[in-house]
KELUMSE-532293 format. One record per atom (N, C-alpha, C): atom name; x negated, z, y negated; residue in one letter. Coordinates in steps of 0.2 Angstrom, whole numbers, plus 5000, padded with zeros to 4 digits. Layout:
# KELUMSE-532293
{drenvo "CA"; {X; Z; Y}; "a"} ...
***
This chain:
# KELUMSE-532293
{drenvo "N"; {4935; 4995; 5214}; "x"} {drenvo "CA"; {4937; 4999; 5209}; "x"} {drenvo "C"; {4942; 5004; 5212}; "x"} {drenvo "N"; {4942; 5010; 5210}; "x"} {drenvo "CA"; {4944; 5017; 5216}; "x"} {drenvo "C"; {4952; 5014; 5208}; "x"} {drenvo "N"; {4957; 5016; 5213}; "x"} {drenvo "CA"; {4962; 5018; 5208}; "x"} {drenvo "C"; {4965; 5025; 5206}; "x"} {drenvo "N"; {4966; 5025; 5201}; "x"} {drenvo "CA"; {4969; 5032; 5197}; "x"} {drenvo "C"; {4974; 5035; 5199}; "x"} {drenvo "N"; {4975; 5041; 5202}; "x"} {drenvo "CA"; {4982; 5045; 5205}; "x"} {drenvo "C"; {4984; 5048; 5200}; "x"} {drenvo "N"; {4992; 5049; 5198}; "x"} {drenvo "CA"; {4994; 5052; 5196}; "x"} {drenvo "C"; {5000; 5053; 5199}; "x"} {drenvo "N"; {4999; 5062; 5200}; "x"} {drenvo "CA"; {5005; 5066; 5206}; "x"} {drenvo "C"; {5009; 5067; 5200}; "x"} {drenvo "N"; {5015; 5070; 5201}; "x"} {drenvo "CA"; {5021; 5072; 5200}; "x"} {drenvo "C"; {5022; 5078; 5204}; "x"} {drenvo "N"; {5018; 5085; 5200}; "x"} {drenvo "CA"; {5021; 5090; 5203}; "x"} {drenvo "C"; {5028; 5090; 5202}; "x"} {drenvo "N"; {5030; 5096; 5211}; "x"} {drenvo "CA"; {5038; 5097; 5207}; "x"} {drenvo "C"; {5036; 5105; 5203}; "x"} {drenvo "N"; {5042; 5104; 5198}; "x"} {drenvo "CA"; {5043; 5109; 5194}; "x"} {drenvo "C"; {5037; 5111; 5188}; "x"} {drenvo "N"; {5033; 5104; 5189}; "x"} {drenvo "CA"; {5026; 5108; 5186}; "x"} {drenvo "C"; {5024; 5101; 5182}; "x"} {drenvo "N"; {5016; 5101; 5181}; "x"} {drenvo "CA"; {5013; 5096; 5179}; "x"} {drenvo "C"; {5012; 5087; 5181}; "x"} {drenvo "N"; {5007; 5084; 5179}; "x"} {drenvo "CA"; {5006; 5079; 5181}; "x"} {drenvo "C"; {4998; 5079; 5182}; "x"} {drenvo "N"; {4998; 5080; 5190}; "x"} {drenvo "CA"; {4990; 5080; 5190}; "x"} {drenvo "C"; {4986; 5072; 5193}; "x"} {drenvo "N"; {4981; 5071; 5186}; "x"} {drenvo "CA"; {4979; 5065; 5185}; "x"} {drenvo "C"; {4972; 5066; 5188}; "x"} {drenvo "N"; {4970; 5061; 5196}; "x"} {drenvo "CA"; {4963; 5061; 5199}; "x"} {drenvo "C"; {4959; 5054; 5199}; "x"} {drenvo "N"; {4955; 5057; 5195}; "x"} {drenvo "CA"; {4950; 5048; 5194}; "x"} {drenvo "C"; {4947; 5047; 5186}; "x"} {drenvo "N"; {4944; 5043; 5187}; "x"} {drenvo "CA"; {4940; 5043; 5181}; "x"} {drenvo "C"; {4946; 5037; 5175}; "x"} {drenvo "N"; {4946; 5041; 5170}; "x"} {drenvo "CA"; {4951; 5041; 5166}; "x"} {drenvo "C"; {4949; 5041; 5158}; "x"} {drenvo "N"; {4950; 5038; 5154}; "x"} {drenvo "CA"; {4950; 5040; 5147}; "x"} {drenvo "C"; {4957; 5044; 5145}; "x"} {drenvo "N"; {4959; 5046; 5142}; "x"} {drenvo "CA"; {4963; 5052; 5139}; "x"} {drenvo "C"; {4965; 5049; 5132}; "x"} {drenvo "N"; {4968; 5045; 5126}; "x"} {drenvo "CA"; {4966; 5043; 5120}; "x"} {drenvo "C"; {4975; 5049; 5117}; "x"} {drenvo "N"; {4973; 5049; 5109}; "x"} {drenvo "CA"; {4980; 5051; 5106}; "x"} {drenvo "C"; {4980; 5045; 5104}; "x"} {drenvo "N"; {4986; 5045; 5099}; "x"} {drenvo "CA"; {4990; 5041; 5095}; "x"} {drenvo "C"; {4986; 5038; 5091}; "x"} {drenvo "N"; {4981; 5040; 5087}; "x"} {drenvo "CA"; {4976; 5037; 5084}; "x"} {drenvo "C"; {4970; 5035; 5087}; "x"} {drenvo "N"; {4971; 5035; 5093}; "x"} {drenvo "CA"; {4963; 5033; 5096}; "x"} {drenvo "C"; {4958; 5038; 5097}; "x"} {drenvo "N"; {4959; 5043; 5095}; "x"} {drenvo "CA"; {4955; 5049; 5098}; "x"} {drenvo "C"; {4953; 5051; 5105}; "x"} {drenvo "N"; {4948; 5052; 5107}; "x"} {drenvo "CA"; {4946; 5054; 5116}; "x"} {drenvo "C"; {4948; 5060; 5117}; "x"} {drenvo "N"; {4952; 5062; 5122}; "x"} {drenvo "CA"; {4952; 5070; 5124}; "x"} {drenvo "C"; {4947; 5070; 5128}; "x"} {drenvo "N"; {4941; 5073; 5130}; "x"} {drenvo "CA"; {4937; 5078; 5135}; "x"} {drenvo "C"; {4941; 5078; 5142}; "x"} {drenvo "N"; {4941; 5075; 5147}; "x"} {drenvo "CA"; {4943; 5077; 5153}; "x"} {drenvo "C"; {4937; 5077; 5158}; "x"} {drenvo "N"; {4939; 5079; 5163}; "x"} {drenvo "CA"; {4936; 5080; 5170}; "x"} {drenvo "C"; {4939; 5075; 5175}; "x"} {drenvo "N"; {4936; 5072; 5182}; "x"} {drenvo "CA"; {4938; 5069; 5184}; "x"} {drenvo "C"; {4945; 5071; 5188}; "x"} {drenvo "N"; {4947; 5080; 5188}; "x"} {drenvo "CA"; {4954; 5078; 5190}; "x"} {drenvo "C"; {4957; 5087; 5184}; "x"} {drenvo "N"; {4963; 5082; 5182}; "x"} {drenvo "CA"; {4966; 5085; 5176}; "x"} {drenvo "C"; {4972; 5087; 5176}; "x"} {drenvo "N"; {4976; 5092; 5172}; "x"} {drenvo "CA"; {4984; 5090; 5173}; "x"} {drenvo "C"; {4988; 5090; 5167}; "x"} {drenvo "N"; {4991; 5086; 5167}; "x"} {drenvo "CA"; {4997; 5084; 5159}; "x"} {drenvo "C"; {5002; 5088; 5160}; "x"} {drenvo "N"; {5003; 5093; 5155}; "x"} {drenvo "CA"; {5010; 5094; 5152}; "x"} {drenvo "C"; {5016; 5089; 5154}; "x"} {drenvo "N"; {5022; 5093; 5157}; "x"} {drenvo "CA"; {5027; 5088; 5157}; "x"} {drenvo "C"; {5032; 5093; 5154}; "x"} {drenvo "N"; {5031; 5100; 5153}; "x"} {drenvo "CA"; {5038; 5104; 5151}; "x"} {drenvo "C"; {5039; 5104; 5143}; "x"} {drenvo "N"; {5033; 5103; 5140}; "x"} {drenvo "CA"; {5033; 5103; 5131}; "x"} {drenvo "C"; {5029; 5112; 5130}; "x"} {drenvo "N"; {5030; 5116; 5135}; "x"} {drenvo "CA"; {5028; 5124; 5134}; "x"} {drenvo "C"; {5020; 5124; 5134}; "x"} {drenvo "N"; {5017; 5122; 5133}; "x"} {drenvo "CA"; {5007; 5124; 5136}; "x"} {drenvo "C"; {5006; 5124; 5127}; "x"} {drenvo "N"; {5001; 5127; 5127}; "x"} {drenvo "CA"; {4997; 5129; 5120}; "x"} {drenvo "C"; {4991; 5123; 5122}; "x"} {drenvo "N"; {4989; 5121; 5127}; "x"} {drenvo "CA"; {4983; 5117; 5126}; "x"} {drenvo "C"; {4988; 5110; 5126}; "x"} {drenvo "N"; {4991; 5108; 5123}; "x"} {drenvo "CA"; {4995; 5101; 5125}; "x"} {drenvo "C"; {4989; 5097; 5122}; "x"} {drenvo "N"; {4988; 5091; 5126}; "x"} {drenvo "CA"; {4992; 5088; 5132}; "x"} {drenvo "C"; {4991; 5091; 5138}; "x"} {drenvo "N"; {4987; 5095; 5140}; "x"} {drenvo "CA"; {4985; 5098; 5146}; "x"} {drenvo "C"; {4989; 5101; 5148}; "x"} {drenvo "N"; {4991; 5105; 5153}; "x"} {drenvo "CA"; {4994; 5110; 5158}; "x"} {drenvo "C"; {4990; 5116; 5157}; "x"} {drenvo "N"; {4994; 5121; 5155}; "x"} {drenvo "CA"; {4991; 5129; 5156}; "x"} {drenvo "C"; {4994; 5133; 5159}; "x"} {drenvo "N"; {5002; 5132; 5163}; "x"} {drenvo "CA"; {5005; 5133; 5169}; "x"} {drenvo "C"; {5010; 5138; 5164}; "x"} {drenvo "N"; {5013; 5135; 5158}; "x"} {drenvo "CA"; {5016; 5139; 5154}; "x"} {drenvo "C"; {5025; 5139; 5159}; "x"} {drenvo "N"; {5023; 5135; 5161}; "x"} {drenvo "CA"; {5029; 5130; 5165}; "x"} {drenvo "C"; {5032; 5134; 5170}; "x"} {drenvo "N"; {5029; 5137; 5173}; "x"} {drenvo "CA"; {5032; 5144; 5180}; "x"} {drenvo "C"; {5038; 5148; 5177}; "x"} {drenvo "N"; {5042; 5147; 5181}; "x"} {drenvo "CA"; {5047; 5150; 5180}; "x"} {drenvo "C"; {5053; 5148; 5174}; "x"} {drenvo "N"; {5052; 5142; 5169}; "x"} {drenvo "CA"; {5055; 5140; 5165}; "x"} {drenvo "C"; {5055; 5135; 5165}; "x"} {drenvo "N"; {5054; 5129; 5169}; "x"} {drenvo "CA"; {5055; 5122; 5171}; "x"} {drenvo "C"; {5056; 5120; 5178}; "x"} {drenvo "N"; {5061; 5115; 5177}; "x"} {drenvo "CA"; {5064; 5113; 5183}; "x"} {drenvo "C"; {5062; 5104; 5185}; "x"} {drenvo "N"; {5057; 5101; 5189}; "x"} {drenvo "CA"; {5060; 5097; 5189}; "x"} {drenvo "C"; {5054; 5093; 5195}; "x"} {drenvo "N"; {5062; 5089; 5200}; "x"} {drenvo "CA"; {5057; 5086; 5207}; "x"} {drenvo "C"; {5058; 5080; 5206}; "x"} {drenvo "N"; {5054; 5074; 5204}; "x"} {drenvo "CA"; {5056; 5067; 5204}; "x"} {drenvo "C"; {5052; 5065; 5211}; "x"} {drenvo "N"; {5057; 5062; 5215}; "x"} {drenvo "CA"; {5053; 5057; 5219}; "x"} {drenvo "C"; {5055; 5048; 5217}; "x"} {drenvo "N"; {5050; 5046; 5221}; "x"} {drenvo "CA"; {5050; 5040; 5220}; "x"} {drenvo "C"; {5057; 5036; 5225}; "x"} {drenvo "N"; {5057; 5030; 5223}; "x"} {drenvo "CA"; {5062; 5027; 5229}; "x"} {drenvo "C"; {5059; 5025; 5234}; "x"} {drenvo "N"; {5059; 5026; 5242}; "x"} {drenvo "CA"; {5059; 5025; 5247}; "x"} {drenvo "C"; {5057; 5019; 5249}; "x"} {drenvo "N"; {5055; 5012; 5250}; "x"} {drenvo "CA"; {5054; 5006; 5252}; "x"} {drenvo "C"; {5054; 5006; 5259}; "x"} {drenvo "N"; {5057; 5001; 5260}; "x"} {drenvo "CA"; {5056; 5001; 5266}; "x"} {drenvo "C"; {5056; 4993; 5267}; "x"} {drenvo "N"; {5047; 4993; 5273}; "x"} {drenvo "CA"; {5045; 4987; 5275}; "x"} {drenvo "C"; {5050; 4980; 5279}; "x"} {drenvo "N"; {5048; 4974; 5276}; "x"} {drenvo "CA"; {5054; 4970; 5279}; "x"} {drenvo "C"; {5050; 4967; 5284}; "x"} {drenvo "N"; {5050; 4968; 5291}; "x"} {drenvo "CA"; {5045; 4965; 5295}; "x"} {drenvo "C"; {5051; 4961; 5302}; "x"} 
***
């Protein structure tokens, strides 16, 4: 079984690659594609989607924390 990516643009969306269901809060399917991007700013007219309302009005770089191997 392939695993689901989900990127953490900076400043922008969440792009989700892989075969995925999509549900709302009451169990509804959204319609996706095998690679999509989520709304992370609250600004897109398509929510939950990305429609890159986000350019120039949102700010944000999350990285992950660093591990480092103990060998």
């Amino acid at each position: 079984m392939t695993k689901v990516q989900i990127k953490v643009n900076d400043n922008g969306s969440l792009k989700v690659t892989g075969d995925v269901e999509l549900v709302d809060a009451e169990g509804n399917v959204f319609p996706t594609k095998n690679v999509f991007s989520l709304c992370r700013c609250g600004l897109s007219t398509r929510m939950p989607f990305c429609d890159a309302s986000h350019k120039g009005k949102f700010e944000s770089c999350v990285r992950a924390e660093k591990v480092m191997d103990d060998k």
